[in-house]
MIVO-986760 format. One line per field, with one value per residue (C-alpha): residue number from 0; x, y, z; chain. Coordinates in pm, 1 decimal, decimal comma, padded with zeros to 6 digits. Layout:
BEGIN
seq = [NUM	...]
c1 = [X	...]
c2 = [Y	...]
c3 = [Z	...]
mol = [A	...]
***
This chain:
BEGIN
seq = [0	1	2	3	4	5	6	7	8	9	10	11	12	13	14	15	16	17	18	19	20	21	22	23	24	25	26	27	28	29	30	31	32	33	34	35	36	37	38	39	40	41	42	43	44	45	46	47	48	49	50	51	52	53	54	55	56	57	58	59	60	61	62	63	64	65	66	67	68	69	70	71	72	73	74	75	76	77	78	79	80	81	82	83	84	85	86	87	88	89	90	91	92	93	94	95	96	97	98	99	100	101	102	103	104	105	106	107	108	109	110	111	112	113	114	115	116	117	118	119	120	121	122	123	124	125	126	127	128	129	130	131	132	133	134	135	136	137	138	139	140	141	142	143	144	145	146	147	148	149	150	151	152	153	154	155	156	157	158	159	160	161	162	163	164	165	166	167	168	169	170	171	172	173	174	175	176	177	178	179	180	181	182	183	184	185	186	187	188	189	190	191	192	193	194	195	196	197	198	199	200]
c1 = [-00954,2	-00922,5	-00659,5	-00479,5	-00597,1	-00382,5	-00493,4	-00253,0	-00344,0	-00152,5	-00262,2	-00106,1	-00289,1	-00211,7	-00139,2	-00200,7	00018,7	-00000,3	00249,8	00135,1	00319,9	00128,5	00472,9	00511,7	00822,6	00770,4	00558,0	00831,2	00747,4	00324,8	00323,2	00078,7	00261,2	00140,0	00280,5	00246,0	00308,4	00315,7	00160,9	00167,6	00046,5	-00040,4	-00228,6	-00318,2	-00369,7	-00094,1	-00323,0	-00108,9	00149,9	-00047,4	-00446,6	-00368,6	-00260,0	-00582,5	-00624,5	-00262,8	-00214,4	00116,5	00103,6	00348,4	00345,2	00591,7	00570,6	00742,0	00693,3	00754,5	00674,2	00427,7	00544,2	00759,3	01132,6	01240,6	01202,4	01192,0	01092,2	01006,0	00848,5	00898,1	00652,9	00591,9	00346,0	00176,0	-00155,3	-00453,0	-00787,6	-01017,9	-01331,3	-01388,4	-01414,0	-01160,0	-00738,8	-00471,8	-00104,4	00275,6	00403,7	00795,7	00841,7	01121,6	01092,6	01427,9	01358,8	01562,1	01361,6	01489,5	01790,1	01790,0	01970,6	01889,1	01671,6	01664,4	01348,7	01250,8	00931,8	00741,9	00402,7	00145,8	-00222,0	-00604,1	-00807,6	-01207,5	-01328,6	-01723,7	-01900,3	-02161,5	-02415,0	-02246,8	-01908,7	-01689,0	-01507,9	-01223,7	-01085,7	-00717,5	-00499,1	-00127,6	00086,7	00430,7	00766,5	00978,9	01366,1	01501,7	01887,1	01999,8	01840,5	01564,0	01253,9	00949,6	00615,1	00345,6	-00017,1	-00207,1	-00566,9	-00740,5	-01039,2	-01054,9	-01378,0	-01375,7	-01645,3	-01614,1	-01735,2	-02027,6	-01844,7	-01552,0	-01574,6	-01179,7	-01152,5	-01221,4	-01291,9	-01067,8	-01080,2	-00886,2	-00805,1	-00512,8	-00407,7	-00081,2	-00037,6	00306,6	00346,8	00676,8	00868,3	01224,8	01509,3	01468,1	01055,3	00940,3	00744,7	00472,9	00098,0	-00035,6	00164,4	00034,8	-00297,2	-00285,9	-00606,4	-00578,2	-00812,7	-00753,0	-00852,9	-00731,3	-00717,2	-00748,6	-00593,6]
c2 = [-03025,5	-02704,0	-02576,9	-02255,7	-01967,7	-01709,6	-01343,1	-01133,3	-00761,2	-00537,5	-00227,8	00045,1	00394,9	00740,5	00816,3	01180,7	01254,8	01522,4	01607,0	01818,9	01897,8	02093,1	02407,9	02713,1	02632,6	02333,0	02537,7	02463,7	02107,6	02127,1	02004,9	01803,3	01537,8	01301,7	00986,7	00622,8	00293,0	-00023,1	-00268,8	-00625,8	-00807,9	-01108,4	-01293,4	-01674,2	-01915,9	-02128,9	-02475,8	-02604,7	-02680,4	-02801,1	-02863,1	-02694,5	-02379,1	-02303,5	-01933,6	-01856,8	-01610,7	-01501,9	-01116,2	-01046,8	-00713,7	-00504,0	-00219,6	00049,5	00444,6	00670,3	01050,1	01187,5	01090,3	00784,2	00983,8	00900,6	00631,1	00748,3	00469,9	00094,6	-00098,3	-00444,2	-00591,8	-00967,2	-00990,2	-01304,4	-01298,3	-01503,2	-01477,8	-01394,4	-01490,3	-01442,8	-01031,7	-01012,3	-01033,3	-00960,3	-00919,2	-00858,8	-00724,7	-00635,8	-00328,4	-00189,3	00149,3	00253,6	00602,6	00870,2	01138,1	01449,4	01698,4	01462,5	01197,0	00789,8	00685,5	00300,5	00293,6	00004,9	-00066,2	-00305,1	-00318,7	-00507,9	-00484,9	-00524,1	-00560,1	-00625,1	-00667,9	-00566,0	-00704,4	-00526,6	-00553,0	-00243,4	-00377,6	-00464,0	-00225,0	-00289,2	-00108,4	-00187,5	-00047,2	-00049,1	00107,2	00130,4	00151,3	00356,9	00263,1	00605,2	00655,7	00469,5	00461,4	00730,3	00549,1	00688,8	00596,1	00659,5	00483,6	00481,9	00423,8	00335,8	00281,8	00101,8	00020,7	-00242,7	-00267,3	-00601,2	-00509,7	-00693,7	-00737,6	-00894,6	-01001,5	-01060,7	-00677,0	-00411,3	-00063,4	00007,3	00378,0	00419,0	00681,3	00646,3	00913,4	00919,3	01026,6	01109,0	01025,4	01169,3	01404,2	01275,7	01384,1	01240,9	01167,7	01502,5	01662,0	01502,3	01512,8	01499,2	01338,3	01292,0	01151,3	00889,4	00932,2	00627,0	00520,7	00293,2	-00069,3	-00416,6	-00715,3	-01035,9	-01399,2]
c3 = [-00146,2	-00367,3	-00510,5	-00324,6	-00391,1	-00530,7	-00676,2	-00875,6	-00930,5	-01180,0	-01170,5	-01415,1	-01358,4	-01183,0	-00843,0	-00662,2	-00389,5	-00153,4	00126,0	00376,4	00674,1	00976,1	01011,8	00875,0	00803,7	00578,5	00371,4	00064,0	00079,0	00044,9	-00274,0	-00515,1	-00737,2	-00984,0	-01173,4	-01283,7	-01080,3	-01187,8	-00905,6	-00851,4	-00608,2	-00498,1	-00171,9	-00115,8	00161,0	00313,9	00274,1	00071,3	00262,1	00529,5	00619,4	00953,9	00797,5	00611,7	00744,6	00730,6	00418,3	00252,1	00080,5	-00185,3	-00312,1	-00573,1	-00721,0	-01004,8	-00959,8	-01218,6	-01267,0	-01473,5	-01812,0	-01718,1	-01762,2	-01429,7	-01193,0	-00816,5	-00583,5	-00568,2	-00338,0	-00217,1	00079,7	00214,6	00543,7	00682,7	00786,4	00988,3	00864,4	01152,8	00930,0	00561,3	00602,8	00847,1	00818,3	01066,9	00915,5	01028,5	00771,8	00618,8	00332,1	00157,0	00000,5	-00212,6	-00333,4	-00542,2	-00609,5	-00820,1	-00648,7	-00311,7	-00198,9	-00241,9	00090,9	00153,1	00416,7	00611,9	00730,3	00999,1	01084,7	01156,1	00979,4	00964,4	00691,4	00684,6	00324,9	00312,9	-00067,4	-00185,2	-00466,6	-00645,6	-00532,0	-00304,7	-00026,3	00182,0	00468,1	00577,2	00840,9	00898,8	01149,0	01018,9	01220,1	00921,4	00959,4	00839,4	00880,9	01184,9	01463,3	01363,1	01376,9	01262,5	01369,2	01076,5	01091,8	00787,7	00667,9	00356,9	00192,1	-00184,1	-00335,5	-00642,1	-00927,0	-01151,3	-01499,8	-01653,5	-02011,4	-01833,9	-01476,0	-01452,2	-01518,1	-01255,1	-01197,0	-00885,1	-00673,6	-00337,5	-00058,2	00187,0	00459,2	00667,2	01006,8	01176,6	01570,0	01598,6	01462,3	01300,1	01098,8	00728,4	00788,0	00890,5	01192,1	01338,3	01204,0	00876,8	00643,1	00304,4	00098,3	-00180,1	-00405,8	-00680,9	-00952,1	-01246,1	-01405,4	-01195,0	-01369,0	-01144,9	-01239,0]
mol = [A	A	A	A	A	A	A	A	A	A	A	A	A	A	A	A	A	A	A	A	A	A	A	A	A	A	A	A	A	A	A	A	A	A	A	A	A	A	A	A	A	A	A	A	A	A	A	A	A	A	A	A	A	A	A	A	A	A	A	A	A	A	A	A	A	A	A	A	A	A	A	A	A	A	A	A	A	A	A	A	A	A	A	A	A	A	A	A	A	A	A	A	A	A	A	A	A	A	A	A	A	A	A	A	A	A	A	A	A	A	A	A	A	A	A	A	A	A	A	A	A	A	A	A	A	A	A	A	A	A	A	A	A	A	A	A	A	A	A	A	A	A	A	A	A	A	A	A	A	A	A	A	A	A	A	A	A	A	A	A	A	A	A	A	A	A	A	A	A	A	A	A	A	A	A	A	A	A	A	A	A	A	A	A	A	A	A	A	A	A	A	A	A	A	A	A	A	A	A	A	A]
***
């Protein structure tokens, strides 16, 4: 029997993001923002532990976000999820996050997230893509619950001096359902562009 299969990404490279709320008056918060995160991540089968749990997965994710020229840290990002593997392309997960954040002249926001997931990953000759959706439950303040689907689309290129390494590019878009105190009106919420190097173990 093989070993279990475990991946670990780190990816260090630049993020985009870009708020855009659908009011007039949230025009003060359109903004476009860039900085570094530090990613690592890591995704294996549950085998191990027992034959029967072959298409079980585990997800273990962390990350490290910093502003443009790494003065301040602003947010961090912890997420576990369990998944079943519907076929080799296809991944269904139930996921947990936690998103501390303290950006610059506001307050620190611990946010809490559920959700459950799909992921199909298509390979290519050129490289692979993968599709993944998640449809968060954000745990504001309280009891103010925001509901906040998102999309994206990565593509990964292996390169032919070192197969380990990878050219990596992603897009991810949020979408608000409701409108909420600390997360906003509902509608477009913001786009994550992303592209750097991955290095897989």
């Amino acid at each position: 029997m093989k070993k279990t299969v475990l991946k670990a990404l780190a990816v260090v490279s630049c993020s985009i993001i870009t708020s855009l709320p659908l009011t007039a008056k949230a025009v003060d918060d359109v903004f476009q923002d860039s900085g570094s995160w530090l990613q690592l991540m890591a995704e294996g089968s549950l085998k191990a532990i027992s034959p029967d749990l072959a298409n079980a997965r585990i997800w273990l994710e962390g990350q490290s976000r910093y502003d443009r020229d790494f003065s301040h840290w602003y947010q961090g990002m912890a997420r576990v999820a369990v998944g079943y593997s519907l076929s080799d392309r296809a991944t269904v997960w139930a996921g947990y996050t936690w998103l501390p954040t303290e950006n610059l002249g506001k307050p620190y926001l611990s946010q809490q997230d559920i959700w459950p997931g799909f992921r199909y990953v298509l390979p290519t000759s050129w490289g692979t893509l993968m599709f993944r959706t998640l449809v968060e439950v954000n745990f504001l303040e309280g009891d103010d619950e925001r509901y906040r689907p998102r999309q994206m689309l990565r593509f990964m290129h292996p390169l032919a001096i070192e197969p380990r390494l990878s050219l990596i590019a992603w897009d991810e878009f949020f979408i608000r359902l409701n409108t909420t105190k600390y997360g906003g009106d509902s509608g477009f919420d913001q786009n994550r562009a992303f592209a750097g190097l991955g290095w897989t173990f």
